[in-house]
Steps between C-alpha positions, in 0.01 A plus 500: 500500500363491850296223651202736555490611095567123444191410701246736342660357121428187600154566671392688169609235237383218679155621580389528132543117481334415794201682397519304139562178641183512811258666204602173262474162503534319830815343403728792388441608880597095640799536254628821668466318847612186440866716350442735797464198698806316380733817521389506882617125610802505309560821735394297800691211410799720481449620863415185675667211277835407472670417173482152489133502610365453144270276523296716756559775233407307244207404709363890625516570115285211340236540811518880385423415186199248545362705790380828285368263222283318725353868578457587147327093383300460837487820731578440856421127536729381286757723579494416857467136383837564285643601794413270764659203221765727454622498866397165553771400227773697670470315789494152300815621338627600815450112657669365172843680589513493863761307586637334833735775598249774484196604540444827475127682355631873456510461125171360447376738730608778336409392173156434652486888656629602173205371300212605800685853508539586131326282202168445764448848641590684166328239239150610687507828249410230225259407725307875580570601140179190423274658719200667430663851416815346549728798231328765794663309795817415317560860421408569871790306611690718260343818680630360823820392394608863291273704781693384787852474420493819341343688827713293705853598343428859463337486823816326669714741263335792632468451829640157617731521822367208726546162343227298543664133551890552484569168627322384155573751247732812532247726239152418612387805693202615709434820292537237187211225662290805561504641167465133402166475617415864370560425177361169511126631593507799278620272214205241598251736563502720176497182290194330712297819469559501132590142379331303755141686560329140576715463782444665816780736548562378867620146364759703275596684785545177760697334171735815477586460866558177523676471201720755572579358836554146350686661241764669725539207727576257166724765426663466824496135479711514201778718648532251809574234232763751313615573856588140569617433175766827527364677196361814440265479172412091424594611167558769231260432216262830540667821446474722814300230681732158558428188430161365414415361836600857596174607324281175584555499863187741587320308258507163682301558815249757271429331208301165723343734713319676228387235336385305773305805649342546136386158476418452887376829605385709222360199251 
């Protein structure tokens, strides 16, 4: 079975249960990211940790963990009050094993990014999903997410010659960014007009394009990191797709942005 059939199999089965788990209770959707979540660091770790790094493994996971339920018990204050302990803690268990022949920060430090990058930025749906019509802007993200990636690999399929940031990753194409951003504000647009009517359609617009932009540099972001670490997918979890931070990475940069233009700009 080819990876294109195995994306669409994937797409349609998983789709189903994101619509039941946004239209239920609050925490069926934190349970889905906190697992979505976890699957995603223990791909990072993979990449930037070596094996006998477990306690900054061990560490990435817990903060994980505690990060998304802060979301779900206290929105964004005491999730970004989780956090803020969180890394504070690394660092106090960093001082605790330095010892006199070394003293080096890169682990802490990447346990640090690892937390800011993935648990922070994605646990922020939890966040949007308790706004005032907070299922509407969830499922926009979902609009943005399917609209996008779709356009963008038949776009880069179809007509994708000139790569777009080689250096960075080998598949990314102009033609692919382009249709990208199509897709993105057609997506947006038809569900603003008919989902969204108390929101002037100009806000949807300026949230498709700058999600979509966000979205395609987070995805870049994530292939520099595979590119350093010398792999090609961070894992092989999702049929078709990689590994779960292969389907997170556009979500990192979007997912704050939206919800701090809802509750900045629009509210």
């Amino acid at each position: 079975m080819g990876s294109h059939v195995k994306r669409w199999i994937t797409g349609i089965v998983a789709l189903p249960l994101i619509v039941v788990l946004v239209l239920g209770p609050p925490y069926g959707l934190a349970i889905l990211i906190a697992i979505l979540i976890l699957g995603a660091i223990h791909e990072y770790n993979s990449m930037v940790f070596r094996r006998e790094e477990v306690m900054e493994k061990v560490e990435g996971m817990v903060i994980g963990l505690l990060v998304p339920l802060g979301a779900l018990l206290g929105g964004t204050g005491l999730m970004l009050a989780v956090a803020t302990l969180s890394l504070i803690t690394v660092l106090l268990v960093f001082l605790y094993q330095v010892k006199e022949d070394g003293f080096d920060l890169t682990a802490p430090m990447k346990v640090i990014f690892g937390v800011m990058y993935i648990p922070v930025t994605i646990s922020h749906i939890i966040t949007t999903r308790a706004l005032d019509d907070g299922i509407l802007w969830v499922f926009l993200l979902v609009v943005i997410a399917f609209s996008s990636d779709v356009s963008a690999f038949y776009a880069g399929r179809t007509w994708g010659k000139r790569k777009l940031m080689p250096a960075v990753s080998a598949g990314k194409t102009v033609a692919g960014s382009i249709g990208s951003m199509t897709g993105s504000i057609v997506g947006c647009t038809v569900f603003g007009i008919f989902l969204l009517k108390a929101i002037p359609l100009w806000h949807i617009v300026i949230i498709a394009v700058m999600a979509n932009i966000l979205g395609q540099l987070g995805d870049l972001c994530e292939s520099a990191l595979k590119r350093v670490s010398a792999v090609k997918d961070s894992g092989s979890l999702i049929p078709g797709h990689g590994g779960v931070l292969d389907r997170l990475d556009t979500f990192t940069f979007v997912i704050p942005f939206v919800y701090y233009y809802i509750i900045l700009v629009i509210q």
